[in-house]
PDB file of N, CA, C, O and CB in Angstrom:
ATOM      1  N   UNK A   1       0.810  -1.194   0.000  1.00  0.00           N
ATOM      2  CA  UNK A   1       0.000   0.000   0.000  1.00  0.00           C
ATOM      3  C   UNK A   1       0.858   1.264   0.000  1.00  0.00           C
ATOM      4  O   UNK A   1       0.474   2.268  -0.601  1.00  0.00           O
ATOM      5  CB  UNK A   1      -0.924  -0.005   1.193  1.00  0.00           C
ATOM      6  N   UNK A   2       2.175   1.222   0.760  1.00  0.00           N
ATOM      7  CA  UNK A   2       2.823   2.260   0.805  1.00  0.00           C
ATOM      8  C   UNK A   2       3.595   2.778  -0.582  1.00  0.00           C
ATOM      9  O   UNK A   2       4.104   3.890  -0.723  1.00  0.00           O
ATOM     10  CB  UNK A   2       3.626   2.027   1.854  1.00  0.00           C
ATOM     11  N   UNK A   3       3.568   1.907  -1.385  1.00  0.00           N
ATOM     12  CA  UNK A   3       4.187   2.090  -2.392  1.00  0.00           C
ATOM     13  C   UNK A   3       3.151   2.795  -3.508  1.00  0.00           C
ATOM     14  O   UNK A   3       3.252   3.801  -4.211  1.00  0.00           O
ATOM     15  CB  UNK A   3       4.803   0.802  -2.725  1.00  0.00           C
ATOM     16  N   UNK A   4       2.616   2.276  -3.417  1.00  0.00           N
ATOM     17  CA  UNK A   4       1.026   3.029  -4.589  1.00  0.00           C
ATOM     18  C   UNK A   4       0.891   4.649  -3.583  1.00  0.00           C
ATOM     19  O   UNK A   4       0.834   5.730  -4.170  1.00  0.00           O
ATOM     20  CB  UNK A   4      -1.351   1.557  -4.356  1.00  0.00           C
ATOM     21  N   UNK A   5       0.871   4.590  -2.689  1.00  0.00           N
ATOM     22  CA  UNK A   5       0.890   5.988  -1.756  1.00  0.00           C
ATOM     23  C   UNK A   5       1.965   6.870  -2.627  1.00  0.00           C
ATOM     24  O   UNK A   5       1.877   7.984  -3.143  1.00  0.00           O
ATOM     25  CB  UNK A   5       1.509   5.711   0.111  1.00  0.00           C
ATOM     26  N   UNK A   6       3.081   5.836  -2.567  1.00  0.00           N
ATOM     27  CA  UNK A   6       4.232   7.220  -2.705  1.00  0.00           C
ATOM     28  C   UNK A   6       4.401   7.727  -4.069  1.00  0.00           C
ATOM     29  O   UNK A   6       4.727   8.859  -4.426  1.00  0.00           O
ATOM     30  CB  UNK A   6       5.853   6.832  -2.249  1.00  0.00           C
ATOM     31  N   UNK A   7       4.129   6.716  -4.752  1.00  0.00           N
ATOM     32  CA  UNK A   7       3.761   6.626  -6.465  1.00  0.00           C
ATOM     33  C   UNK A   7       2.404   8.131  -6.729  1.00  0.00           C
ATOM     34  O   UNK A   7       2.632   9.079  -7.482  1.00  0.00           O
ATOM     35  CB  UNK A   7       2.771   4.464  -6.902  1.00  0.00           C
ATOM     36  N   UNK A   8       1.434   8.013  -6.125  1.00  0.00           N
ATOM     37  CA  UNK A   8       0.378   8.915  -6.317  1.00  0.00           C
ATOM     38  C   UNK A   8       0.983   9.952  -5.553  1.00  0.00           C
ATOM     39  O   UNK A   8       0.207  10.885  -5.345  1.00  0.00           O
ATOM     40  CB  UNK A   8      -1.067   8.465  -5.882  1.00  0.00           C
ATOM     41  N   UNK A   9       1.988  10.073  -5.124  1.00  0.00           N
ATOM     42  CA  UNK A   9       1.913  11.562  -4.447  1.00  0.00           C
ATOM     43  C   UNK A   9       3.188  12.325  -5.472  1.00  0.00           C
ATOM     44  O   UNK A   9       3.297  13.510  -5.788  1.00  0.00           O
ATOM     45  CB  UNK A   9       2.370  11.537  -2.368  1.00  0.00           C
ATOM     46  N   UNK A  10       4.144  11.039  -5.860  1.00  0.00           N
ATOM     47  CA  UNK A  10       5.325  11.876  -6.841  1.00  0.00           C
ATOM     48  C   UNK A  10       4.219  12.134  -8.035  1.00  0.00           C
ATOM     49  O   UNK A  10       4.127  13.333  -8.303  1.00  0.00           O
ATOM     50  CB  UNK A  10       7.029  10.757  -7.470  1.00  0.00           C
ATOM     51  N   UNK A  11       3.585  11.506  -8.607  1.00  0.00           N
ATOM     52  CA  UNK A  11       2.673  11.947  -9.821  1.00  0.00           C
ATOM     53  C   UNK A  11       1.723  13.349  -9.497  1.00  0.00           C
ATOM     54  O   UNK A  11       1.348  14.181 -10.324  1.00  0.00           O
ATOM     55  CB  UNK A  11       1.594  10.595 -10.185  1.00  0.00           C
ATOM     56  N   UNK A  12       1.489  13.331  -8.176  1.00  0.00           N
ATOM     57  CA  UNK A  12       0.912  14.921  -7.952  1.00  0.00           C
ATOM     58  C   UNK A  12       1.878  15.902  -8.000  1.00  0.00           C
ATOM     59  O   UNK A  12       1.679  16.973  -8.572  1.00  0.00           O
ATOM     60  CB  UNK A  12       0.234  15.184  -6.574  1.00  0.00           C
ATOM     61  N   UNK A  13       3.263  15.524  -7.255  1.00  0.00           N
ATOM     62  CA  UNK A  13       4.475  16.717  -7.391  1.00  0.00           C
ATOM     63  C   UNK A  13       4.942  16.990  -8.561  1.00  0.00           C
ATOM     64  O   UNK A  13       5.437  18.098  -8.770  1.00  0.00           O
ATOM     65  CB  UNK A  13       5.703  16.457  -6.703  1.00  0.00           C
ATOM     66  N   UNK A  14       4.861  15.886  -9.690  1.00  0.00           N
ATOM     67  CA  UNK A  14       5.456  15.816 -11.206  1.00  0.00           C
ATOM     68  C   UNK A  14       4.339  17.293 -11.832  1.00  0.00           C
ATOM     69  O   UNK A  14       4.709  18.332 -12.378  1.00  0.00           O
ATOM     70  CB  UNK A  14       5.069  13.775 -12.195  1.00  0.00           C
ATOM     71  N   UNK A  15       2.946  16.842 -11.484  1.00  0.00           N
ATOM     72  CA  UNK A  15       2.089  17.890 -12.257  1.00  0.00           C
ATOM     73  C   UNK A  15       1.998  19.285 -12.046  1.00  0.00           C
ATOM     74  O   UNK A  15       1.700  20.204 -12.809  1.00  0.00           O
ATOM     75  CB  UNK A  15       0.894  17.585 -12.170  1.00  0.00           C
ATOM     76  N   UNK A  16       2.526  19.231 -10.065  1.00  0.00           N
ATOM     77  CA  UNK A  16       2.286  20.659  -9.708  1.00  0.00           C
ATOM     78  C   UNK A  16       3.491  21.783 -10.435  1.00  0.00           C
ATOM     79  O   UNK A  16       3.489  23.004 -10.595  1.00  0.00           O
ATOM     80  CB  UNK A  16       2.337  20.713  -7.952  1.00  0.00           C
ATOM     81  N   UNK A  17       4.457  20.716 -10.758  1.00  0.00           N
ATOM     82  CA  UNK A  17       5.819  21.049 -11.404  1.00  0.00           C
ATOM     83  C   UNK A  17       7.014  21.561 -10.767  1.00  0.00           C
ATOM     84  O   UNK A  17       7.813  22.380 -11.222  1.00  0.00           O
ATOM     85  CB  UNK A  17       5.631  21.916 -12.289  1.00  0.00           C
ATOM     86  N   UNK A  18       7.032  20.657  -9.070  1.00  0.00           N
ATOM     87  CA  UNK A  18       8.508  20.671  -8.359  1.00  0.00           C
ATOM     88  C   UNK A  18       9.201  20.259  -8.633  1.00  0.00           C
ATOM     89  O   UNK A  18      10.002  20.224  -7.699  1.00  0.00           O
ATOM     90  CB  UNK A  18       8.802  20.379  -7.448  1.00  0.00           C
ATOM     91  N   UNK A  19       9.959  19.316 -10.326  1.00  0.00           N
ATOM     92  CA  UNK A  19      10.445  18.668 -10.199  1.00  0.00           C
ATOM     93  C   UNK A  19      11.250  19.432 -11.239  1.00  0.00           C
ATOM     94  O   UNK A  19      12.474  19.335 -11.147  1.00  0.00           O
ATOM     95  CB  UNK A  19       9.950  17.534 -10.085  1.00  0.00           C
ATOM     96  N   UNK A  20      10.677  20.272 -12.339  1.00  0.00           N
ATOM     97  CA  UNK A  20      11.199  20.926 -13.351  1.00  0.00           C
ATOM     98  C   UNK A  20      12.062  22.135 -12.478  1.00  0.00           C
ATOM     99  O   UNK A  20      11.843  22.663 -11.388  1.00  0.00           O
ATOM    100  CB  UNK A  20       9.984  21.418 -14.437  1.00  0.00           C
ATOM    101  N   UNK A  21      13.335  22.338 -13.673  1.00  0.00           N
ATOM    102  CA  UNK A  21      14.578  23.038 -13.270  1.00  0.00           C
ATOM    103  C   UNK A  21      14.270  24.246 -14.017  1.00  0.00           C
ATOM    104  O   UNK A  21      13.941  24.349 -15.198  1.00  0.00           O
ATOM    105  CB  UNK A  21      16.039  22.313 -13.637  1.00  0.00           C
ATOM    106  N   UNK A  22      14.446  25.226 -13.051  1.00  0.00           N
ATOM    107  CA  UNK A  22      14.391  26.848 -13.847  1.00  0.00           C
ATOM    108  C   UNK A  22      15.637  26.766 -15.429  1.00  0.00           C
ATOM    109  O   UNK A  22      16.701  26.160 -15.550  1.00  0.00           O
ATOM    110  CB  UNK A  22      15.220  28.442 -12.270  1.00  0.00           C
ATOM    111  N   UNK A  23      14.864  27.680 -16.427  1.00  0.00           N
ATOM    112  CA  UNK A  23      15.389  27.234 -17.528  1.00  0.00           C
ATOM    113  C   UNK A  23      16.187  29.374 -17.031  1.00  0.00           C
ATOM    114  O   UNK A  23      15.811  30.335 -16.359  1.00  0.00           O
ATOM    115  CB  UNK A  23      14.011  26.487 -19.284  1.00  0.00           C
ATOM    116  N   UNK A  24      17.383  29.006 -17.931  1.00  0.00           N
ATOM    117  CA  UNK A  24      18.317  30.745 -17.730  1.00  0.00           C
ATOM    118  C   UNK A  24      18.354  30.888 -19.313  1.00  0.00           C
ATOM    119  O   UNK A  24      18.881  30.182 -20.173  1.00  0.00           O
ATOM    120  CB  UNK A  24      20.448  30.790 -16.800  1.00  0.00           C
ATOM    121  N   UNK A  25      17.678  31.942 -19.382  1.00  0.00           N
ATOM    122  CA  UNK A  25      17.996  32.657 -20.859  1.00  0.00           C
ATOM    123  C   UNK A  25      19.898  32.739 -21.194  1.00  0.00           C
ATOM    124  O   UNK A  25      20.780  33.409 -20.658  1.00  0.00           O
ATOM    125  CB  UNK A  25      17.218  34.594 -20.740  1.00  0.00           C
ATOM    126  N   UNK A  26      19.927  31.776 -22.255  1.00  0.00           N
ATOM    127  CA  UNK A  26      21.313  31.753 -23.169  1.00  0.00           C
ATOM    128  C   UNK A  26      21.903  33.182 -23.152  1.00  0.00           C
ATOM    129  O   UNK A  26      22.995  33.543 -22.714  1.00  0.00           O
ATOM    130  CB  UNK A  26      21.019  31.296 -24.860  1.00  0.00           C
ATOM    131  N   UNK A  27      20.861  33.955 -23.770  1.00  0.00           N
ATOM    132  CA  UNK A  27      21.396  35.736 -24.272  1.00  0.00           C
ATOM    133  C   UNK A  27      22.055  36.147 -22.734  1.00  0.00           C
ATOM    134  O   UNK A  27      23.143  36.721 -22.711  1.00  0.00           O
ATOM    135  CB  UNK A  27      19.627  37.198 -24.834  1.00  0.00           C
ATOM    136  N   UNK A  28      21.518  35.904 -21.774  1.00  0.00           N
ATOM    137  CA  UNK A  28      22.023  37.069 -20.683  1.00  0.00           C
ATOM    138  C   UNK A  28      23.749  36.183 -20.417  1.00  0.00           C
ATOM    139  O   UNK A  28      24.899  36.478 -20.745  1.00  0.00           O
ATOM    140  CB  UNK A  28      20.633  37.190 -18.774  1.00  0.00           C
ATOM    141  N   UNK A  29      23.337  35.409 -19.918  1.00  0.00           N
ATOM    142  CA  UNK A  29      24.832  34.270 -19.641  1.00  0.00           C
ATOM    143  C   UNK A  29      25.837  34.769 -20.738  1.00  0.00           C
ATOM    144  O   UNK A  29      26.798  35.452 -20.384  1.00  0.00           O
ATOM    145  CB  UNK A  29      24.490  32.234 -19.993  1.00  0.00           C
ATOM    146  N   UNK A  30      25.649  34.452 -22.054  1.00  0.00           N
ATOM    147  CA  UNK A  30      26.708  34.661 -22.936  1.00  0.00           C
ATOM    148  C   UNK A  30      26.894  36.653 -22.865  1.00  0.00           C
ATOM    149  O   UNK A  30      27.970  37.173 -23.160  1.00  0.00           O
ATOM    150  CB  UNK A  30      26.178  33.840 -24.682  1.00  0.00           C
ATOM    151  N   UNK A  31      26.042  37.238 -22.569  1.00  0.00           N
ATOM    152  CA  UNK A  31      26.096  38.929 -22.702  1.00  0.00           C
ATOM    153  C   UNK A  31      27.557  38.811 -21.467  1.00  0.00           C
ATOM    154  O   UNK A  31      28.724  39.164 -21.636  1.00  0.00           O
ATOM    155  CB  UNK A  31      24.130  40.105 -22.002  1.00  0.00           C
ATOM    156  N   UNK A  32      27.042  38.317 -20.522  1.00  0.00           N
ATOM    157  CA  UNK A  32      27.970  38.699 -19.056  1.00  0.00           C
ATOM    158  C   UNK A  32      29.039  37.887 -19.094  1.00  0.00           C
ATOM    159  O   UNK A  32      29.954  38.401 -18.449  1.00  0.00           O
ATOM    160  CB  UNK A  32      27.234  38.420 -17.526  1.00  0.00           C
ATOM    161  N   UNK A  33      29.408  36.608 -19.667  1.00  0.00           N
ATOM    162  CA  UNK A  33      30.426  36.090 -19.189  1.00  0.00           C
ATOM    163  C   UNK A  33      31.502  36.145 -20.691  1.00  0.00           C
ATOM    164  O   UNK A  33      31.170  35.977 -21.865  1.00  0.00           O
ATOM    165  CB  UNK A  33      29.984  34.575 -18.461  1.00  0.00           C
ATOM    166  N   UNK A  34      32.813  36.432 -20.130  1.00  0.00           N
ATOM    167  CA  UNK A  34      33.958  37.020 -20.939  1.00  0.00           C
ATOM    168  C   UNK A  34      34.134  34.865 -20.965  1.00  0.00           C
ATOM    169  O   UNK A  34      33.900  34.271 -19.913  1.00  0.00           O
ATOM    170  CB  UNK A  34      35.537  38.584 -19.887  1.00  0.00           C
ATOM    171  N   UNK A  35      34.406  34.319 -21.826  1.00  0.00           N
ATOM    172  CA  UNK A  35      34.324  32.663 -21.700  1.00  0.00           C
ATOM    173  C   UNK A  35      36.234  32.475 -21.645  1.00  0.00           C
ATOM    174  O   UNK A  35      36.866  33.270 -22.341  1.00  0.00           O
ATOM    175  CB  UNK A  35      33.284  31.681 -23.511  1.00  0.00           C
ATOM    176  N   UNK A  36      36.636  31.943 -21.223  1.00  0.00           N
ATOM    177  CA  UNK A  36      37.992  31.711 -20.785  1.00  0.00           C
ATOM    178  C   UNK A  36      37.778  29.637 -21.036  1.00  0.00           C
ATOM    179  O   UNK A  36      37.529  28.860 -20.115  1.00  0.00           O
ATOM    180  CB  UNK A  36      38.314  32.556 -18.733  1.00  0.00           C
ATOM    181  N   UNK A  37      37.960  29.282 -22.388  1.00  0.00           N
ATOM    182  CA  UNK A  37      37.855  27.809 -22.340  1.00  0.00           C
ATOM    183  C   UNK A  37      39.571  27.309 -21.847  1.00  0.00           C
ATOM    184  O   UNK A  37      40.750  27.656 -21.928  1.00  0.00           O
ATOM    185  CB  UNK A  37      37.276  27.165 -24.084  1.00  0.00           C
ATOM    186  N   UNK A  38      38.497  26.058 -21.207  1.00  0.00           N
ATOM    187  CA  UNK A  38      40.272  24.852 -20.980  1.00  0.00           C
ATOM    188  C   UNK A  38      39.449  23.437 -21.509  1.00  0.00           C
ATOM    189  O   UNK A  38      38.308  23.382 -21.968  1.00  0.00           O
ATOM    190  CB  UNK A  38      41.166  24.493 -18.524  1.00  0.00           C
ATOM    191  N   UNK A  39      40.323  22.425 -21.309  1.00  0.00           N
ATOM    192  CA  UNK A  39      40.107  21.335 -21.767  1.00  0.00           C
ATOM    193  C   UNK A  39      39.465  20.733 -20.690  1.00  0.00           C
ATOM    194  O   UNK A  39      39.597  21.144 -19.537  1.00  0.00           O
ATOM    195  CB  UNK A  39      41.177  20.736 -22.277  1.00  0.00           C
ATOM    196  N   UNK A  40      38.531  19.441 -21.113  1.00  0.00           N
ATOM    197  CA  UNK A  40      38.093  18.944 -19.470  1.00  0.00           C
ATOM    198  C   UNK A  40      38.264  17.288 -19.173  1.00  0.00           C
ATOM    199  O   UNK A  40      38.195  16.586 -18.165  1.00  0.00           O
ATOM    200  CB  UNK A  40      36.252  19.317 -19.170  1.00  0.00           C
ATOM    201  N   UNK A  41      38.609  16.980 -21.059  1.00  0.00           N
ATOM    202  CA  UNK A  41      39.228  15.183 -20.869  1.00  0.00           C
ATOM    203  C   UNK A  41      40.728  15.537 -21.210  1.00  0.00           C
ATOM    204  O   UNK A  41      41.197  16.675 -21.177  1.00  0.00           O
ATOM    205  CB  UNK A  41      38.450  13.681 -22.275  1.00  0.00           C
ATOM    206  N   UNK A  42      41.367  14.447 -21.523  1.00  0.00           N
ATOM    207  CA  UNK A  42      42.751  14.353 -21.653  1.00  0.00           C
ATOM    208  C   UNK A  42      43.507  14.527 -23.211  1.00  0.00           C
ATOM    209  O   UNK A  42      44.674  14.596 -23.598  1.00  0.00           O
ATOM    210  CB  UNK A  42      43.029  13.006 -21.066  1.00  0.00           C
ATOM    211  N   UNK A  43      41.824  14.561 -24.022  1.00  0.00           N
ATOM    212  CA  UNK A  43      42.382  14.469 -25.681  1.00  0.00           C
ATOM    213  C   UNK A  43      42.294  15.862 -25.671  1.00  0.00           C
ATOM    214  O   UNK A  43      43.291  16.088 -26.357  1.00  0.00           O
ATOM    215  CB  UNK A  43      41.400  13.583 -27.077  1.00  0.00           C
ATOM    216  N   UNK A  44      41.800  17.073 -25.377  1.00  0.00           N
ATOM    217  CA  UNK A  44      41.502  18.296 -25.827  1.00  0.00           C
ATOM    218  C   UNK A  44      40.507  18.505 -26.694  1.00  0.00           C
ATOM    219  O   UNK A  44      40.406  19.564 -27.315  1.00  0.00           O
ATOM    220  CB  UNK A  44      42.433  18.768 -26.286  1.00  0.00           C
ATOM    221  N   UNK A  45      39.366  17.138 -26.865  1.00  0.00           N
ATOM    222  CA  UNK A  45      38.516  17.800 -27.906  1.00  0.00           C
ATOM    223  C   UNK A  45      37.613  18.149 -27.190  1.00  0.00           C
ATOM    224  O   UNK A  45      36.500  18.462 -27.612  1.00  0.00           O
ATOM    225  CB  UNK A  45      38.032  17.084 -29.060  1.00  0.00           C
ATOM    226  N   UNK A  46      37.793  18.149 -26.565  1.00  0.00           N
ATOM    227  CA  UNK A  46      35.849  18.832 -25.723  1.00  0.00           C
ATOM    228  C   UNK A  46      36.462  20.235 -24.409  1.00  0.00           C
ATOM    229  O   UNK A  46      37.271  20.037 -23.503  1.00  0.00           O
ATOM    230  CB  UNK A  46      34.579  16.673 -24.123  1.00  0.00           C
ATOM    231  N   UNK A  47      35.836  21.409 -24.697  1.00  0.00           N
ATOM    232  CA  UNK A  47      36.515  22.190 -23.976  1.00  0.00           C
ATOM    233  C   UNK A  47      35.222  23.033 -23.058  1.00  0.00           C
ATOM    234  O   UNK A  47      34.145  23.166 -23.639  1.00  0.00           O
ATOM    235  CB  UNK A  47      37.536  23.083 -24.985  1.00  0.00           C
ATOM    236  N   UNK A  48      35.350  23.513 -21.819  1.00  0.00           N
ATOM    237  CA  UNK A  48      34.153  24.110 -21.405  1.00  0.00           C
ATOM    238  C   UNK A  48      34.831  25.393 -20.691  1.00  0.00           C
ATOM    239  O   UNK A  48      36.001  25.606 -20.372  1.00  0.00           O
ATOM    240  CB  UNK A  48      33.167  23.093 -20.426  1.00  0.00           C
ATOM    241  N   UNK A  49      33.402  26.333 -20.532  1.00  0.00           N
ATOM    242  CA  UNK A  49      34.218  27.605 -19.604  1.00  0.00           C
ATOM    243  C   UNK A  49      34.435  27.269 -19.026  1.00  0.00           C
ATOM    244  O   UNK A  49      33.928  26.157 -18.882  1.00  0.00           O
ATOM    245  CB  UNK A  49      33.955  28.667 -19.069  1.00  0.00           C
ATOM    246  N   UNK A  50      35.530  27.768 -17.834  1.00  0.00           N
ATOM    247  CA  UNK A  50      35.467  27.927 -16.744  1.00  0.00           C
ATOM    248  C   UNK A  50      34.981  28.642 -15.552  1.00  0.00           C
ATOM    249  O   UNK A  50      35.375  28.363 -14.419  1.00  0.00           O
ATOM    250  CB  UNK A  50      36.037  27.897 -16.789  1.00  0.00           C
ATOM    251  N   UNK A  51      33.905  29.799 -15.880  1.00  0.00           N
ATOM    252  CA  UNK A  51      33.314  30.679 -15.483  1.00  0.00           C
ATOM    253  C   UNK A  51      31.309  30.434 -15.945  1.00  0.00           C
ATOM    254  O   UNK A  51      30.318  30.829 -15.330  1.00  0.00           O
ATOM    255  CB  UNK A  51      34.243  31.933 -16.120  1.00  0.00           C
ATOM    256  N   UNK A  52      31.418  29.686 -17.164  1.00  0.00           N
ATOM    257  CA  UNK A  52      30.033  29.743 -17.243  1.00  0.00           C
ATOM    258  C   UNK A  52      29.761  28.448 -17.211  1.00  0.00           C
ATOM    259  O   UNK A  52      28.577  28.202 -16.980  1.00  0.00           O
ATOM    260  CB  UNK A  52      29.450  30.437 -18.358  1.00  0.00           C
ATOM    261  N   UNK A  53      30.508  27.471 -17.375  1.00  0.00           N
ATOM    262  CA  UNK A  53      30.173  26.097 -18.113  1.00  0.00           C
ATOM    263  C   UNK A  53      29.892  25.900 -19.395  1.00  0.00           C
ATOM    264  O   UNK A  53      29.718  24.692 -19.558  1.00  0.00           O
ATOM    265  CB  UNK A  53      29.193  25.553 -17.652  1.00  0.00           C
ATOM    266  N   UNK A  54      29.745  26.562 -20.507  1.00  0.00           N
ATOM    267  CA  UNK A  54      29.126  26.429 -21.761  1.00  0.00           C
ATOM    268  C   UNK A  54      30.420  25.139 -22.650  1.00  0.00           C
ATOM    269  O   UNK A  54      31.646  25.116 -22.543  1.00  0.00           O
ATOM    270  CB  UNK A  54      28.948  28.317 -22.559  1.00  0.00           C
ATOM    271  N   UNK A  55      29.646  24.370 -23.340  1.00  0.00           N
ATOM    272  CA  UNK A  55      30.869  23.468 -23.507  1.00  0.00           C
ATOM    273  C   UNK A  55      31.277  23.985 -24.911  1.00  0.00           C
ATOM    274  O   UNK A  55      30.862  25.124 -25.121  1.00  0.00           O
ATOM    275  CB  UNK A  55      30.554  21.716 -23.426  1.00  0.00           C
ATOM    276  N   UNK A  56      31.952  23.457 -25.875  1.00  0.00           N
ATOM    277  CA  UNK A  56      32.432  23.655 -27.191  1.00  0.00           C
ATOM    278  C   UNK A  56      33.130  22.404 -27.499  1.00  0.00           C
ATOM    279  O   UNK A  56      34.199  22.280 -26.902  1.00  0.00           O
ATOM    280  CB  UNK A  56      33.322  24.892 -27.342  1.00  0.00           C
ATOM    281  N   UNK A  57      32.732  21.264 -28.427  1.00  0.00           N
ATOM    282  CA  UNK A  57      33.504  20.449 -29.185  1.00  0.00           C
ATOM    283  C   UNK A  57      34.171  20.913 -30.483  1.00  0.00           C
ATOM    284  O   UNK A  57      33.751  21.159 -31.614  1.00  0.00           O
ATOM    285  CB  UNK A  57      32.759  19.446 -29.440  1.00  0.00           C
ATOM    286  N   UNK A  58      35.556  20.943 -29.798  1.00  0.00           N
ATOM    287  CA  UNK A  58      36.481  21.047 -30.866  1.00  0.00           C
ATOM    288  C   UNK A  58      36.252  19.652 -32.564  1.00  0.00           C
ATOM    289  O   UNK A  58      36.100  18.433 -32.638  1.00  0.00           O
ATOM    290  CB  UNK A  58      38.102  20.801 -29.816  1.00  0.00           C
ATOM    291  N   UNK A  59      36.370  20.948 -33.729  1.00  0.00           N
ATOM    292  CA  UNK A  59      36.150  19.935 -34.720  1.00  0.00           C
ATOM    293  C   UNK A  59      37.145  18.739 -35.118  1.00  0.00           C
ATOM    294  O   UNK A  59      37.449  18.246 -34.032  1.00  0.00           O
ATOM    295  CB  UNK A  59      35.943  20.632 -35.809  1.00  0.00           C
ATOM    296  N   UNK A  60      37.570  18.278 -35.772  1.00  0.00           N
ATOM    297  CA  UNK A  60      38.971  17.670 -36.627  1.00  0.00           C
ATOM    298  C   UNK A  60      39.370  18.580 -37.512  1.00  0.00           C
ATOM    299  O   UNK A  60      40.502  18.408 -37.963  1.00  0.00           O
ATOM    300  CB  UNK A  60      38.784  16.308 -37.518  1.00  0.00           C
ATOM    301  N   UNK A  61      38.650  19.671 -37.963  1.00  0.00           N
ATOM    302  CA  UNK A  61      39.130  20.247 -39.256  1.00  0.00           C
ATOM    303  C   UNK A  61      39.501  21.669 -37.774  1.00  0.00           C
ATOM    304  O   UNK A  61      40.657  22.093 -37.768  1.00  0.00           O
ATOM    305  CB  UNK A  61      37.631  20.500 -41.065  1.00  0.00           C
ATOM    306  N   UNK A  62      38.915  22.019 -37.127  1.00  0.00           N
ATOM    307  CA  UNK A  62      39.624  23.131 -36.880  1.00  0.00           C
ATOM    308  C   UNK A  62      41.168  23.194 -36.127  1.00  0.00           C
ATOM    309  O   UNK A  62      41.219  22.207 -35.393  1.00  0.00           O
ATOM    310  CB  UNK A  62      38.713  23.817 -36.172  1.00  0.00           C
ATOM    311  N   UNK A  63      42.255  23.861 -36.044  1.00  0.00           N
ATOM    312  CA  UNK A  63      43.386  24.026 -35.969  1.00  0.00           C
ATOM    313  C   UNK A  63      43.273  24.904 -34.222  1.00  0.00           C
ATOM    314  O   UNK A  63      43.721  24.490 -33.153  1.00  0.00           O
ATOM    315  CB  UNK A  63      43.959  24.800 -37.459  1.00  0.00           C
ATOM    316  N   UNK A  64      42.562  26.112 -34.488  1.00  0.00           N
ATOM    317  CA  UNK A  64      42.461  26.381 -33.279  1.00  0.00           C
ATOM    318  C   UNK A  64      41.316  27.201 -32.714  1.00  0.00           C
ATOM    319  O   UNK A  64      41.234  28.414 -32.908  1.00  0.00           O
ATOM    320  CB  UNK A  64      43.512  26.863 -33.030  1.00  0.00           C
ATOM    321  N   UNK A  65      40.243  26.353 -31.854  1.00  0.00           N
ATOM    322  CA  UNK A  65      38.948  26.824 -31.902  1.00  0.00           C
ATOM    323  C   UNK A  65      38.753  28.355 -31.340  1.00  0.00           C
ATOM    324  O   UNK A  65      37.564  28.673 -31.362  1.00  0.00           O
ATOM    325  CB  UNK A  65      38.120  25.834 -31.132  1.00  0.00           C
ATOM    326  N   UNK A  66      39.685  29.456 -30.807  1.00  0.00           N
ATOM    327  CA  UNK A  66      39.398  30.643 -30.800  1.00  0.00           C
ATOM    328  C   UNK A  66      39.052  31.660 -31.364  1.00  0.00           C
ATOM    329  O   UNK A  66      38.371  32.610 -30.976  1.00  0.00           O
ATOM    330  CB  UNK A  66      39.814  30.862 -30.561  1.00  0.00           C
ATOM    331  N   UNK A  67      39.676  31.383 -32.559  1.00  0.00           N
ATOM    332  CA  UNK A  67      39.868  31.973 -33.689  1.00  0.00           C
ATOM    333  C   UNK A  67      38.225  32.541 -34.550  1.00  0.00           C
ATOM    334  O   UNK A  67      38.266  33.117 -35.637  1.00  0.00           O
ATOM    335  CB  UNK A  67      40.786  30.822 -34.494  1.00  0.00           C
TER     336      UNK A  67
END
């Protein structure tokens, strides 16, 4: 019984919508943050801020993604 309880009460919290994550407008983040990328595996193709998080996969064809 306790289980059908807890089941009907997450399906009421799912609808009231405690479960959804505030969404942040892209435009303001990228307006304010100056992006300073580093690498975050060991190959260098995948690079993220360090100040905003925004990621960037480096291509094969590009030489050097700042540019």
């Amino acid at each position: 019984m306790y289980i059908i309880e807890l089941f009907l009460k997450i399906k009421d919290d799912i609808k009231k919508g405690k479960f959804k994550k505030p969404k942040k407008p892209k435009e303001q983040t990228e307006e304010k943050c100056s992006h300073l990328f580093v690498p975050i595996d060991s190959t260098g193709k995948i690079l993220a801020c360090s100040k905003c998080g925004q990621i960037y996969k480096v291509k094969k064809s590009e030489v050097n993604p700042f540019k």
